[in-house]
C-alpha positions in Angstrom: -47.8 -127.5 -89.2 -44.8 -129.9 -87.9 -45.3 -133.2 -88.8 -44.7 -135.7 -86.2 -44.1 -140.3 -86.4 -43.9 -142.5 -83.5 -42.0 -145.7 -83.5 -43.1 -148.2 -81.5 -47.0 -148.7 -80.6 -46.8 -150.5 -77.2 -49.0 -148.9 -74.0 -47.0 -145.7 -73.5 -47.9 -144.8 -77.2 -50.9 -144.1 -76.9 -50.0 -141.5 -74.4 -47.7 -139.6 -77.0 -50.4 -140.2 -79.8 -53.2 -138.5 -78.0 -50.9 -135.8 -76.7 -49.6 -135.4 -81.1 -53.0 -135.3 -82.0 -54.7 -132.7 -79.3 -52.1 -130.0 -80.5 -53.1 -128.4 -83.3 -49.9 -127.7 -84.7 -48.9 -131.1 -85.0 -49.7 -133.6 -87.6 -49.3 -137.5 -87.0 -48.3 -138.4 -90.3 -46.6 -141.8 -90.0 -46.4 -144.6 -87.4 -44.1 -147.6 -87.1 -44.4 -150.9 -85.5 -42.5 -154.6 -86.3 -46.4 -155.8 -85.4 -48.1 -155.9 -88.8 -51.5 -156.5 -86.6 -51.5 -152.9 -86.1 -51.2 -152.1 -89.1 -55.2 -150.4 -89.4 -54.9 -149.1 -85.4 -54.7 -145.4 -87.0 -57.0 -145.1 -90.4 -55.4 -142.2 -92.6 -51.8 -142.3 -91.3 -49.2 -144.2 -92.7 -48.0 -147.4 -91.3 -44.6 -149.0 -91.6 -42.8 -152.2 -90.3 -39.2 -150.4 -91.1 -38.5 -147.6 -89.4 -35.6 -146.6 -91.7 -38.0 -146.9 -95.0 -40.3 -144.6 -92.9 -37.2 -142.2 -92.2 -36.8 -141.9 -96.0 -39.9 -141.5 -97.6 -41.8 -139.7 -95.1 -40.9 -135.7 -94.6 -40.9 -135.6 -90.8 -40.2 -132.6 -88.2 -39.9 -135.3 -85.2 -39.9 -138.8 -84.1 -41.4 -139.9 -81.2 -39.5 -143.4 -79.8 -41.4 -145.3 -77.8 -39.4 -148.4 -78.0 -37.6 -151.4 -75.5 -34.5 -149.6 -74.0 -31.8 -151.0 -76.1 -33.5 -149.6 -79.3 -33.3 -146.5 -77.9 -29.2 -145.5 -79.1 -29.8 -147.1 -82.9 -33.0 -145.5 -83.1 -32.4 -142.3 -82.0 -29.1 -142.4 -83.8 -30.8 -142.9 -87.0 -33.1 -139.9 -86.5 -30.3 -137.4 -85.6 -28.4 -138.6 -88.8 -31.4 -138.2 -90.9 -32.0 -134.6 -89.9 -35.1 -135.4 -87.8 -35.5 -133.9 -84.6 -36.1 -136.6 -81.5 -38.6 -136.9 -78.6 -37.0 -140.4 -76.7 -39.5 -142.2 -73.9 -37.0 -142.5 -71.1 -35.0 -144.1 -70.0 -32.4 -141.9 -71.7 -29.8 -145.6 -72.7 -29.7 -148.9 -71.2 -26.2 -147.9 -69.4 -23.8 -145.5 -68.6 -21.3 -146.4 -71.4 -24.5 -146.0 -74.0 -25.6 -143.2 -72.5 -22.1 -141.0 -72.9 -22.4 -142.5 -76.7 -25.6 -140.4 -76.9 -24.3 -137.3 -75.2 -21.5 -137.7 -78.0 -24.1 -137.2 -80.2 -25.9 -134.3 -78.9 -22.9 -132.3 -79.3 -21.9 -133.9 -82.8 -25.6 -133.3 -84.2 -26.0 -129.7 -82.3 -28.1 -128.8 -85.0 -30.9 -131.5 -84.1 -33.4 -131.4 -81.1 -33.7 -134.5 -78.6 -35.9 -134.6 -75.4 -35.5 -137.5 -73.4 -39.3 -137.6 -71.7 -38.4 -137.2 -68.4 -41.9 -135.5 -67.9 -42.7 -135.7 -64.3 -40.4 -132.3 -64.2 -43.3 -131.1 -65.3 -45.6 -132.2 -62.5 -47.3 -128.6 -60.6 -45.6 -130.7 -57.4 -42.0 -130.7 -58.4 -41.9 -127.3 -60.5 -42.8 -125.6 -57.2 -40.8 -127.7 -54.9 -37.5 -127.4 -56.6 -38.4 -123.3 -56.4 -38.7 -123.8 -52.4 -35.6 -125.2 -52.9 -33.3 -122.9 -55.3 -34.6 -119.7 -53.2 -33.0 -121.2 -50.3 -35.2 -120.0 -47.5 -35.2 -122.3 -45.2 -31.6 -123.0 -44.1 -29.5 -125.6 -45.1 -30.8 -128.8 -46.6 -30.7 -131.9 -44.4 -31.9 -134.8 -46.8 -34.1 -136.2 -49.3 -36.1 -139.3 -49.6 -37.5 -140.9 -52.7 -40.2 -144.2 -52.1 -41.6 -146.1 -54.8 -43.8 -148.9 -53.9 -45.5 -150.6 -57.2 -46.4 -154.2 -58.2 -46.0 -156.0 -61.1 -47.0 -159.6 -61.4 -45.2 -162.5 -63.3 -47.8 -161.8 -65.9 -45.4 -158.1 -67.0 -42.8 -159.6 -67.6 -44.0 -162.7 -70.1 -46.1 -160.7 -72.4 -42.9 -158.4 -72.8 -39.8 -160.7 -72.3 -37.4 -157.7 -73.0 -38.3 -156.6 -69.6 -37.1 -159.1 -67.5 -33.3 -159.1 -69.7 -30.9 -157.1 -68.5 -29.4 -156.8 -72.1 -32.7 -155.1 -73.5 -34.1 -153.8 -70.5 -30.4 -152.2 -68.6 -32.5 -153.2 -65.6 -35.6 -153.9 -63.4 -37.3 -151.4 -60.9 -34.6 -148.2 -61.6 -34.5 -148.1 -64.8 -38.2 -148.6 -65.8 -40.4 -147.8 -62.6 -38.6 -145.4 -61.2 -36.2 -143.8 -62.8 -38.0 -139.9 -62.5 -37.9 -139.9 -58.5 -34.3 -140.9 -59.0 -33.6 -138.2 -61.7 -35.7 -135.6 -58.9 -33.1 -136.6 -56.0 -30.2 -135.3 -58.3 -32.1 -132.1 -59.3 -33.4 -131.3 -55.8 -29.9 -132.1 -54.0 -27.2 -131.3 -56.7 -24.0 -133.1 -57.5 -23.7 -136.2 -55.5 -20.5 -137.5 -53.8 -20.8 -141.2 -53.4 -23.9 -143.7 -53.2 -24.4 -147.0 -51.2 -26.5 -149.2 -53.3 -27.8 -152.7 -52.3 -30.6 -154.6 -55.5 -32.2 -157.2 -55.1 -34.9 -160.0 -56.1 -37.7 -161.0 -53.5 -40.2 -162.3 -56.0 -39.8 -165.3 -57.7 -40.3 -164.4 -61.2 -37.0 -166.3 -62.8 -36.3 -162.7 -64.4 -32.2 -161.1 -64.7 -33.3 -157.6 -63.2 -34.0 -156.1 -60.2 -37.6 -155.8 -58.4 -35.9 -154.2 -55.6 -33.5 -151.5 -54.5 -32.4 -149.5 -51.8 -30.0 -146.8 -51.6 -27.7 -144.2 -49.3 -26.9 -141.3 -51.1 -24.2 -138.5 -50.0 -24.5 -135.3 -51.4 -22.1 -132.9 -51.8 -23.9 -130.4 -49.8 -24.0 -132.4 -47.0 -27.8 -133.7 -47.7 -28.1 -137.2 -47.3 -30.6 -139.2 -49.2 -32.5 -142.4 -48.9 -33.7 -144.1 -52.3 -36.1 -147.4 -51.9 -37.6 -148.7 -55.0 -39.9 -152.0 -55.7 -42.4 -153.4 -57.7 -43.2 -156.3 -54.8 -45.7 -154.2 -53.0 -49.3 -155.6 -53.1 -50.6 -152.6 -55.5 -48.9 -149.2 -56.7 -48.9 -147.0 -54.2 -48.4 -143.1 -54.5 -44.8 -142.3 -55.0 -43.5 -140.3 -52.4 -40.4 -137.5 -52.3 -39.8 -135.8 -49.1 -37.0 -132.6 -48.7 -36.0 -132.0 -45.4 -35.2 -129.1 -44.1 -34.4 -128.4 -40.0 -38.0 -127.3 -39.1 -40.0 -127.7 -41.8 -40.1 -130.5 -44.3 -41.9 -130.6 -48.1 -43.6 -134.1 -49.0 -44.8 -135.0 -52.8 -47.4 -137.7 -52.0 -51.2 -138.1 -53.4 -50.4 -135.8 -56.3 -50.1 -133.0 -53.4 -47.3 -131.1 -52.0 -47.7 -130.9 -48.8 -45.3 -128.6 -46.2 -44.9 -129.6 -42.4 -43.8 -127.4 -40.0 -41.7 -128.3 -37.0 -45.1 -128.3 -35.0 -46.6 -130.9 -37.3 -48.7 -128.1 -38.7 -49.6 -129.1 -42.3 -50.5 -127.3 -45.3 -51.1 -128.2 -49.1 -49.5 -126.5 -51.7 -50.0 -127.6 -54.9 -51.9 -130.1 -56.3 -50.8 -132.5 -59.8 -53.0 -132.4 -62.7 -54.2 -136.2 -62.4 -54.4 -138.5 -65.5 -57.3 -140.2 -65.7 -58.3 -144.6 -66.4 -55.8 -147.4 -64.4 -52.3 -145.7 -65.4 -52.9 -142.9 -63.4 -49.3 -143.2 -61.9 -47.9 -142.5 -65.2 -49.1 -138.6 -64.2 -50.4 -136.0 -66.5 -47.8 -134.2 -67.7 -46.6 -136.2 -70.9 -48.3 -133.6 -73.3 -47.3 -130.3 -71.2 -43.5 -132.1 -71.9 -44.7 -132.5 -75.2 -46.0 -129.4 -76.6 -43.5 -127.5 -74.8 -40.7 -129.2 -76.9 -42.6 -128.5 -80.0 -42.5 -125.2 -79.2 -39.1 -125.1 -78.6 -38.7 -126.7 -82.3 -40.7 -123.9 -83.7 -38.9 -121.1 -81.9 -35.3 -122.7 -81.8 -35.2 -122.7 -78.0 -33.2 -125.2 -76.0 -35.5 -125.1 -73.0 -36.1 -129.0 -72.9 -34.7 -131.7 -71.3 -31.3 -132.7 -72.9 -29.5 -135.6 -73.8 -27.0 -134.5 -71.5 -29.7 -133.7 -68.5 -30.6 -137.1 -68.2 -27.5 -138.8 -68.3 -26.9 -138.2 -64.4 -29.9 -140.8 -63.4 -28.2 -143.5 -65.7 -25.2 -143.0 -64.1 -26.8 -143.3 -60.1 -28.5 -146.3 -61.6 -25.3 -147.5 -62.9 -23.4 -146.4 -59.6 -25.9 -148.3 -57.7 -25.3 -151.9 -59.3 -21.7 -151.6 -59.2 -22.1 -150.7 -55.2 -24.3 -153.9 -54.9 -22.1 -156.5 -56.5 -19.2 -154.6 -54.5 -20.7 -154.4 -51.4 -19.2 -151.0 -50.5 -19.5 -147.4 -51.5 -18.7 -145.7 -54.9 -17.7 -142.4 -55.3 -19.2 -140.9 -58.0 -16.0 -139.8 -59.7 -14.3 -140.9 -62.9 -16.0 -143.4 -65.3 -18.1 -145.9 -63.9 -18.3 -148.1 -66.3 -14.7 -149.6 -65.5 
């Protein structure tokens, strides 16, 4: 039995918790939260205000970090140098500079486990659509887009200040809303030349991050992308990822994949496990990221998503800022962080 903690009890906890305790090789042993209200949330498992006290005295196999962004370096840090193997909520570091910092450790600490919970890999949707597109059947690729339309109200941001500053958040819309269709784009269209980036405000909220972002991307295959992001839409609308190809074109929307022929012909795939209750959009595949990772702990595999897999969406997220306060193009080439 591997015995698991979490650190940090806000809402997308309670995701990992259920996911920890429907696997019956996993025991919740310890949780840890600066909120001493919470202290009786979980009868029978240990509760701690210090998650360095709860490193030493508790015997854990992993941590689960569900923390603000810019607790997620020292944290995780702390884990990998206690021996303790990692499961991090994304997004993988608040910046590119933090984030090659963590790939540092990865190969420092090759003896410890981290999976940054980039878990809409998993989705049915996306696991078949990057197959369509690594078999390579249907010619060249011509582009991808990647729309997110969500809302947030003012209300987000003032029960959780640390969302709305760029020093604990790294950002607005990218970073926290939607940082998986940005981390798809680079997996469906490989390495990426240069990005056009433009962010943006168009609520009112008196917030330092972005509610808005749009974005041309060149990839080096020739594939062009388009990346628009917000959370000023009226309500949160399906995320949608389209691959283009020159007659026939693959659409993630609805929890479907959908193909389209050069007729307009249409036919569904595959359809996403759906989680159920108001955060449906969260999708359902936290606990297939989850217990596959255990299993990898078990069995000493490396199939997960690395440290040094995620770092490539920090740095289009990065990329993307430094295009928009320049106003022109970046190549993405060299350290961006200059």
């Amino acid at each position: 039995m591997l015995k698991a903690a979490v650190i940090g009890l806000g809402d997308i906890s309670n995701i990992h918790i259920q996911a920890i305790q429907t696997n019956p090789g996993i025991e919740l042993v310890a949780v840890c939260d600066i909120d001493e209200s919470l202290r009786n949330t979980l009868p029978g498992i240990s509760f701690y205000t210090d998650y360095l006290l709860m490193l030493q005295k508790e015997s854990l196999d992993c941590v689960h970090i569900c923390l603000p962004h810019h607790l997620h370096y020292p944290v995780t840090k702390a884990c990998m140098e206690n021996g303790v193997h990692v499961l991090q909520e994304k997004p993988l570091a608040l910046n590119l500079v933090e984030a090659l910092a963590m790939e540092k450790l990865e190969a420092e600490y090759e003896q410890i486990k981290v999976c940054i919970c980039l878990q809409n890999r998993y989705n049915e949707t996306f696991e078949m659509l990057q197959d369509i597109v690594r078999h390579n059947d249907y010619g060249p690729l011509i582009g991808i887009k990647g729309l997110v339309a969500w809302y947030r109200p003012q209300v987000y941001y003032d029960i959780k200040p640390w969302r709305g500053r760029k020093s604990e958040s790294g950002g607005g819309v990218m970073i926290n809303q939607s940082i998986h269709t940005l981390d798809h784009m680079q997996l469906l269209g490989g390495p990426i030349e240069a990005i056009r980036g433009s962010v943006d405000q168009l609520m009112n909220y008196g917030i330092e991050v972005e509610d808005t972002v749009s974005a041309y991307i060149r990839f080096k295959n020739g594939a062009k992308g388009l990346f628009f992001a917000t959370v000023a839409n009226a309500s949160n609308s399906s995320v949608e990822l389209e691959v283009m190809y020159e007659k026939v074109k693959f659409t993630i929307k609805d929890s479907l994949l959908i193909k389209e022929d050069d007729h307009g012909e249409k036919e569904v795939l595959v359809e996403d496990a759906k989680l159920p209750g108001t955060k449906f959009y969260y999708g359902a595949s936290h606990a297939s990221l989850i217990d596959h990772f255990y299993d990898c702990i078990r069995n000493d595999s490396h199939d997960y998503v690395h440290i040094r897999d995620a770092v490539q969406s920090i740095r289009m997220i990065d990329t993307i800022h430094k295009s928009s306060a320049q106003k022109q193009e970046i190549q993405l080439e060299g350290d961006l962080d200059e």
